[in-house]
C-alpha positions as CSV (number, residue, x, y, z in Angstrom):
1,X,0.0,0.0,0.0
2,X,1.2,3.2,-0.7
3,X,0.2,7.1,-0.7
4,X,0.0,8.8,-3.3
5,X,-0.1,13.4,-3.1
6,X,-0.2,15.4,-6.8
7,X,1.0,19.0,-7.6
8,X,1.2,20.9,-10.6
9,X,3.1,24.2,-11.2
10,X,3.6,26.2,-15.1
11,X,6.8,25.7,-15.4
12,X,9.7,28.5,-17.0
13,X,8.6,27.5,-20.6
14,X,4.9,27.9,-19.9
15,X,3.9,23.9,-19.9
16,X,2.5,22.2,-17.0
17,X,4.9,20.3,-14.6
18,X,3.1,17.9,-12.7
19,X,4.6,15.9,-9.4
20,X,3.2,13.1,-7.6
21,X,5.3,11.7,-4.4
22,X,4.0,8.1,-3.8
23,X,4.8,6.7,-0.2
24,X,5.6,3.0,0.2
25,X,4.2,1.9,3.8
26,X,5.1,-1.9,3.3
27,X,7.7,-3.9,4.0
28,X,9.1,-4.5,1.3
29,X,10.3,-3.0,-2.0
30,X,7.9,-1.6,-4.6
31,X,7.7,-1.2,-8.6
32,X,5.6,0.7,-9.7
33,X,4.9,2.3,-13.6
34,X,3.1,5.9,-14.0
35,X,2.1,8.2,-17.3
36,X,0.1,11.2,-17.6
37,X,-2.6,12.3,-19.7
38,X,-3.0,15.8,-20.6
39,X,-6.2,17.6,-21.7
40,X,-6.8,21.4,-22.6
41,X,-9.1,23.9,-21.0
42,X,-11.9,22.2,-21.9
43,X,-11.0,18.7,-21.2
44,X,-10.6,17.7,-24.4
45,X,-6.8,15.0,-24.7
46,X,-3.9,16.6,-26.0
47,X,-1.9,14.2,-28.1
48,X,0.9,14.7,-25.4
49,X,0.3,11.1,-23.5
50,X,3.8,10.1,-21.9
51,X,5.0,6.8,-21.9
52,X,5.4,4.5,-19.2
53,X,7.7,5.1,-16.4
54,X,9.3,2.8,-13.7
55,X,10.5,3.5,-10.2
56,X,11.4,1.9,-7.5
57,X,9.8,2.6,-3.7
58,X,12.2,0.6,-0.9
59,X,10.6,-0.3,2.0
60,X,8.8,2.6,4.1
61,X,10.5,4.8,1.8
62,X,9.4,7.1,-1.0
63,X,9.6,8.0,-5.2
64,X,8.9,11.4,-7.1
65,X,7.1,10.8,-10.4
66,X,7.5,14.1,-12.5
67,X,6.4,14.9,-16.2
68,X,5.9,17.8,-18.2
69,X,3.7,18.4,-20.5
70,X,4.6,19.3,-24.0
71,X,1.6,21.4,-25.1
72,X,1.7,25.6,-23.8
73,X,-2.5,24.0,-23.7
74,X,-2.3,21.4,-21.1
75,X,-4.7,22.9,-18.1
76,X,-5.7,19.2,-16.8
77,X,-4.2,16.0,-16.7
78,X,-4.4,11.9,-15.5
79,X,-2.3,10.2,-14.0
80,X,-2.4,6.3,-14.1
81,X,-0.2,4.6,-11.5
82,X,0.3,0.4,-12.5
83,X,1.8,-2.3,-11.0
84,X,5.8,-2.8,-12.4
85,X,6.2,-6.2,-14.4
């Protein structure tokens, strides 16, 4: 099990930075994937989807997941967090 906390900020070149800290409260190591979906103003899905990432939680520990968007348009996003296989 594991928290999971979400910010966004505009970052210097006017795109959305998003970061999501993820908290591993188990015992053991974790992998984990995450991507992002970003949408406009009016929620409609810019063709900016990232691809998958991995990390790696240890034990009671925690991982930063960051992405950028690459549209100036993004003003809403997703993020999916998987299982790592």
């Amino acid at each position: 099990m594991f928290n999971l906390k979400l910010e966004e900020f505009a970052s210097s070149t006017d795109t959305l930075e998003i970061w999501s800290v993820m908290k591993n409260h188990t015992d053991h190591d974790l992998q984990v994937e995450g991507r992002t979906m970003f949408f406009d103003r009016d929620e409609v899905p810019l063709d900016d989807q990232t691809a998958w990432k991995r990390m790696y939680i240890p034990a009671n520990s925690f991982a930063t997941y960051r992405e950028y968007s690459i549209s100036p348009e993004a003003a809403f996003y997703i993020v999916e967090i998987r299982e790592g296989r």
